[in-house]
C-alpha positions, -999 to 999 in steps of 0.1 A, spaced: -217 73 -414 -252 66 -417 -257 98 -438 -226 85 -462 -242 55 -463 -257 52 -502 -295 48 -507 -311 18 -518 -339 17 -547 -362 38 -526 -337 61 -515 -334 51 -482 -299 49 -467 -303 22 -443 -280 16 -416 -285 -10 -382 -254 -2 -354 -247 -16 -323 -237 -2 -287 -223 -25 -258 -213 -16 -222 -202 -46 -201 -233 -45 -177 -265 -40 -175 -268 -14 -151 -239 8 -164 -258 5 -198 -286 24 -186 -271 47 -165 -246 58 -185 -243 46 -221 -280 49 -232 -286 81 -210 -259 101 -228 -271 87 -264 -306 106 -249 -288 136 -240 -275 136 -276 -306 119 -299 -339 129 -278 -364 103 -275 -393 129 -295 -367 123 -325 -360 88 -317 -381 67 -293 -364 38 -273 -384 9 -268 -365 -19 -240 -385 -50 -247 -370 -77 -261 -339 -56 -266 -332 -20 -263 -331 -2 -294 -339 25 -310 -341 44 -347 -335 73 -358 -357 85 -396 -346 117 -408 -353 132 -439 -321 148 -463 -336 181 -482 -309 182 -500 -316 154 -520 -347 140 -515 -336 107 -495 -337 98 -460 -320 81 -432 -333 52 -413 -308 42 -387 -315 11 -364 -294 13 -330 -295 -19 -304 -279 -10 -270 -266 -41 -258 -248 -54 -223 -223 -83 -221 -228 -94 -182 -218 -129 -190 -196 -144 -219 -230 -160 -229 -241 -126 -238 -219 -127 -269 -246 -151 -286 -265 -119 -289 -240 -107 -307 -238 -135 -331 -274 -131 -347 -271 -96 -353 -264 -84 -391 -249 -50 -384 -233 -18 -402 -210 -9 -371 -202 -11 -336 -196 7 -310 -178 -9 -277 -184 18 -249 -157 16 -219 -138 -11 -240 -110 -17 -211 -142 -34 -197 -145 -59 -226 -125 -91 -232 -114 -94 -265 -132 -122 -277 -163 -97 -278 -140 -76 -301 -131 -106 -319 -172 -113 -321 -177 -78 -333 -153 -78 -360 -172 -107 -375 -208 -91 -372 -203 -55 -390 -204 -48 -426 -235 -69 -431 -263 -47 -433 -278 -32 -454 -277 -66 -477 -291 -69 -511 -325 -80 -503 -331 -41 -485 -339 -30 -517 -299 -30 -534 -310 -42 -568 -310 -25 -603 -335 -11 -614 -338 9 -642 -370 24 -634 -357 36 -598 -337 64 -596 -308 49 -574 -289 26 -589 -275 -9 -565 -237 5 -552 -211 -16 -570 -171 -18 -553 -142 -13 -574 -143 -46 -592 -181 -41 -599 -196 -63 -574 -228 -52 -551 -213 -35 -525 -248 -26 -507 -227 -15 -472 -211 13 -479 -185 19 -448 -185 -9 -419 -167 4 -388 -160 -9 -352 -156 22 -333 -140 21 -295 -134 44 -264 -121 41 -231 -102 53 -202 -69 36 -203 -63 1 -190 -28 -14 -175 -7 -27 -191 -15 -62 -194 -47 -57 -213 -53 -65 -250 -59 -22 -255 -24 -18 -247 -12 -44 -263 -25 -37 -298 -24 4 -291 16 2 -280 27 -31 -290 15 -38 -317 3 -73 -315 -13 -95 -287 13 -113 -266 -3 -144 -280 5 -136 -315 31 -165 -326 45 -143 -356 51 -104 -341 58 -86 -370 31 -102 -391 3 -93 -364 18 -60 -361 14 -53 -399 -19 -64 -397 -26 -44 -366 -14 -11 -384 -38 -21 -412 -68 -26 -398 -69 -6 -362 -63 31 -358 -55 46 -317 -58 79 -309 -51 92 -273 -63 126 -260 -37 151 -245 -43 149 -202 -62 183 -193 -34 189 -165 1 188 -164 24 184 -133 50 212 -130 81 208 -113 68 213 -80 43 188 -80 8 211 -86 -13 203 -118 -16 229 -139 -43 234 -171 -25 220 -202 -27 241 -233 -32 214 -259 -60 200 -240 -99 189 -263 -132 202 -253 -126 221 -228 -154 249 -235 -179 223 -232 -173 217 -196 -187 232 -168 -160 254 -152 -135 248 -180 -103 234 -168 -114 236 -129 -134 206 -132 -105 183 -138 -87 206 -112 -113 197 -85 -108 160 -93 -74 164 -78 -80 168 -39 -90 136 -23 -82 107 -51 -55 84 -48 -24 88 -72 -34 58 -92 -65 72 -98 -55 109 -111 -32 89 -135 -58 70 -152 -89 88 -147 -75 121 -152 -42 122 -170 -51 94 -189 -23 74 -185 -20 32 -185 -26 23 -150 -50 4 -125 -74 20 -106 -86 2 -69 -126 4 -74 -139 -16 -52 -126 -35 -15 -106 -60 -24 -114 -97 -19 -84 -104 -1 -75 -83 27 -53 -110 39 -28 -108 15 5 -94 20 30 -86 -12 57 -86 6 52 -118 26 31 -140 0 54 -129 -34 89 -127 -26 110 -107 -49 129 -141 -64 115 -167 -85 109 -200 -68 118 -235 -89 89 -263 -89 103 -294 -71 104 -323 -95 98 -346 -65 62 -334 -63 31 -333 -86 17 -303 -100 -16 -295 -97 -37 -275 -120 -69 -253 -120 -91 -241 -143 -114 -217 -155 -135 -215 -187 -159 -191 -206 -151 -175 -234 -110 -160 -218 -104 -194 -202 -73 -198 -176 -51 -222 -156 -33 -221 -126 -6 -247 -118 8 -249 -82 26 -273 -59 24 -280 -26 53 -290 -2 54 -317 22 51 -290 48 18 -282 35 33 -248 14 19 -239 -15 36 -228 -42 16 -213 -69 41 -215 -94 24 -203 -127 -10 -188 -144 -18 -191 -176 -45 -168 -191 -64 -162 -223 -83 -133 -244 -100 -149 -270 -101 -185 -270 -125 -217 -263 -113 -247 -242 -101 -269 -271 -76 -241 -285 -65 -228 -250 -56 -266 -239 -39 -271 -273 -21 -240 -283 -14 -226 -242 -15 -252 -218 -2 -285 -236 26 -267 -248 34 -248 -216 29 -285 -195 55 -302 -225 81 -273 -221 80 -264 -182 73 -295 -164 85 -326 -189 83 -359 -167 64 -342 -135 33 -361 -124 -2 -346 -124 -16 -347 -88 -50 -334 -97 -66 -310 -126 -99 -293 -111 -126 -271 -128 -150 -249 -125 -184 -274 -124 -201 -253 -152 -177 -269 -174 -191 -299 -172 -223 -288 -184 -231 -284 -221 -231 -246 -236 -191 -246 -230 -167 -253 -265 -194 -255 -295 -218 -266 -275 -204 -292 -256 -187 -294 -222 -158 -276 -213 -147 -307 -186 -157 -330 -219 -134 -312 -241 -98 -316 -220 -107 -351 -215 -115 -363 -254 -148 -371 -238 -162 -351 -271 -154 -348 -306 -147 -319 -320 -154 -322 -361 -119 -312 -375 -101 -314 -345 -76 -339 -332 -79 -351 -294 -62 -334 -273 -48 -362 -251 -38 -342 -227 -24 -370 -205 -44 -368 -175 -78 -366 -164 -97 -333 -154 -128 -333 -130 -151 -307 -117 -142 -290 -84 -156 -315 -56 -169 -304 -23 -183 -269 -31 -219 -276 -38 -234 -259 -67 -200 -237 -70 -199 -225 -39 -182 -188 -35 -180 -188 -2 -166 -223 3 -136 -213 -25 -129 -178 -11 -124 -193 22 -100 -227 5 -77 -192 -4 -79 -173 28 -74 -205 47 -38 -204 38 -34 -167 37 -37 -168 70 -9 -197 83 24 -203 86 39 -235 85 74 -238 100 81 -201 100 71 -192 63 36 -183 46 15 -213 36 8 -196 6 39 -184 -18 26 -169 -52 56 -165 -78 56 -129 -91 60 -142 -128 20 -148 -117 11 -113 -128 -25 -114 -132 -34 -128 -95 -5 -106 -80 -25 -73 -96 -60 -95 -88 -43 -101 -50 -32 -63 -52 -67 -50 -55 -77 -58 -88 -97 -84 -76 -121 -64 -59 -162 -61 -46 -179 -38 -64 -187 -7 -44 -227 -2 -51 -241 36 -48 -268 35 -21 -279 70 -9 -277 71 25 -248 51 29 -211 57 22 -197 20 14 -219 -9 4 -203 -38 -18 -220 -64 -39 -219 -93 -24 -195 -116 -54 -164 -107 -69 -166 -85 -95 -165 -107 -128 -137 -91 -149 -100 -101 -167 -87 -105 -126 -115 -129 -118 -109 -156 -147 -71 -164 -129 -86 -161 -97 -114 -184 -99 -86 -213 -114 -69 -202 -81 -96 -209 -60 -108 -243 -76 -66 -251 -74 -66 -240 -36 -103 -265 -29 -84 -290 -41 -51 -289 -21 -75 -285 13 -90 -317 3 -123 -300 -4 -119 -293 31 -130 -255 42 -118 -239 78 -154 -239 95 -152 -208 120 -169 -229 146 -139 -257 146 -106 -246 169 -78 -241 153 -52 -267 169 -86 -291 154 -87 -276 120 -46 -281 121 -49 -318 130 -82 -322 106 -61 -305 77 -32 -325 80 -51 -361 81 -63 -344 42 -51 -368 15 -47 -331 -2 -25 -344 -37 -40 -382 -34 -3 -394 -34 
């Protein structure tokens, strides 16, 4: 693409392309150490400071012009990492490992490419020059000549926006179906590998015929054979037969939880004799979790509601509002918690997330929300404690009240059951030397939005009160009970 691109005045095809991977570390690793293998640094040096980048000048004999492509390797860590996305003026992207990307940096993307090279980078008529300005089919300066947003990825599951947009059609938030799925087929184009193996009727993989690039690997089809032995069969699904799936990566945050005791296999109803209780979450994929708890001191985590692409203002207007209006008409509020960043300004235009839900900011354009009740950062955790809201969770993991689990998650809950599940995991970290080491936080990905709201829902039903190892437990029990937990 940057040798299609056509030359400016000087003739000089100019192109500027980005490359993201969702960390740092897998950036250089990975990402930037294959784009070496391919582009060595005597042809094209990498400089790292301020940003990576990199470009590429190459002459064309053919025809006397030359190539000057500008590449920026670029890591999203945090959702406040897609500002660096926002001052870029690019030709094309490419989104490396794109099941590890929220779709609000696709969204960001989408909006960047096709803006360089502009006019001013020498796209001008000039008689006296031998290339002329590139004009599109109506005759207007058309100085890009092909924007593209170029993705790969092994496959996600089947709640992620990949899937939805690849077999769907549409995101699940779409509110007209067939007109996103039109627009879908115009714009996007998927294309999915055949798996190197097959299984034969007796269970063995065997090499698959149709299979890509299999002369470029060493050993041919033996090294996706020698993948077999020893990996789990979620793993050989995804990683290997490239099929939708999840993959375990890491340990799993909550040990304690058991599917069959904490989700049972029917839906439980919300009791309209008690408040519901929400949680929140916010960042660029926002989410809420609304739960209940009993008089026993049960709870009920009843529903989650989650986001791709969306500030606070339109998640609370278009997702929550409605979902509160529809599914709990008439049911009090006993308290609506969030994450403590959200009250501080960067969140929502630059403003507070906390602000935002409670009309405490005006949004030009926008109508308050008014959303009927009052939401206030997470008390009692400190400066966002992790340790303090793991343990509000595991607290009531780990009881029974009157015979039953103290914690009852509805499987319509999808996102925390997978996060619950495994999904929701600590990163393993390579260390030589030693076989498992984990980082020391959650991972941050699509499992951990739902389960932070969870854990800022579960602080508030303890009271802000958090199981000190220390205290006995027939002490914690009366200290927990004397917990005005719902302040009803």
């Amino acid at each position: 693409m940057a040798q299609a691109q056509k030359p400016n005045v000087n003739g000089v095809r100019k192109t500027r392309w980005v490359i993201i991977r969702n960390t740092n570390e897998q950036l250089r690793t990975t990402t930037l150490n294959t784009w070496k293998q391919w582009i060595p640094e005597i042809i094209s040096p990498v400089v790292t400071h301020p940003m990576i980048r990199t470009t590429l000048v190459q002459e064309i004999k053919q025809d006397g012009t030359s190539i000057e492509m500008e590449v920026y390797f670029i890591a999203l860590d945090r959702p406040d990492d897609v500002k660096k996305l926002l001052s870029l003026e690019v030709t094309g992207i490419f989104i490396n490992e794109a099941r590890e990307i929220p779709y609000a940096v696709v969204k960001a993307a989408r909006e960047r490419i096709g803006r360089y090279p502009a006019q001013v980078d020498g796209y001008v008529d000039d008689k006296e020059k031998e290339y002329k300005a590139p004009r599109g089919p109506r005759g207007e300066l058309k100085p890009c000549t092909r924007k593209a947003l170029l993705m790969d990825t092994n496959p996600p599951d089947d709640e992620h926006w990949w899937y939805q947009l690849a077999e769907l059609g549409y995101l699940k938030t779409a509110e007209n179906t067939q007109k996103a799925k039109k627009e879908t087929e115009r714009i996007f184009d998927f294309f999915r590998g055949p798996a190197p193996l097959i299984k034969d009727k007796n269970g063995d993989y065997q090499p698959n015929p149709l299979a890509e690039n299999i002369a470029y690997l060493d050993g041919g089809y033996q090294y996706y054979l020698d993948m077999i032995a020893g990996n789990t069969e979620d793993h050989i699904n995804v990683q290997v037969l490239g099929n939708y799936g999840t993959i375990k990566q890491g340990k799993p945050v909550y040990p304690e939880y058991n599917d069959t005791m904490h989700c049972p296999p029917k839906h439980f109803l919300p009791d309209p004799s008690l408040p519901i209780c929400l949680g929140w979450d916010f960042g660029l994929t926002p989410a809420c979790v609304i739960g209940q708890m009993t008089s026993t001191g049960q709870v009920r985590v009843l529903s989650e509601l989650c986001s791709e692409d969306m500030g606070v203002y339109q998640f609370a207007r278009d997702v929550v509002k409605p979902y509160l209006a529809r599914c709990f008409k008439g049911y009090s509020i006993g308290f609506s918690y969030g994450d403590p960043a959200g009250n501080n300004k960067g969140e929502g235009r630059g403003e507070s997330a906390i602000g935002i839900l409670n009309d405490d900011v005006e949004i030009e354009g926008q109508e308050p929300l008014n959303m009927g009740f009052t939401t206030e950062k997470c008390p009692n955790i400190g400066n966002n404690d992790i340790t303090k809201r793991l343990n509000s969770v595991i607290s009531f993991l780990t009881r029974l009240v009157n015979g039953s689990p103290a914690f009852m998650l509805d499987k319509r809950c999808a996102m925390l059951r997978k996060g619950f599940n495994g999904g929701y995991c600590y990163k393993r970290v390579n260390v030589v030397g030693i076989d498992e080491k984990y980082r020391d936080k959650p991972d941050k990905d699509k499992y951990s939005h739902p389960h932070d709201a969870l854990q800022y829902l579960m602080v508030g039903f303890a009271g802000g009160f958090v199981k000190d190892d220390s205290i006995e437990q027939d002490e914690w029990e009366r200290d927990y009970k004397d917990t005005n937990a719902l302040g009803y």
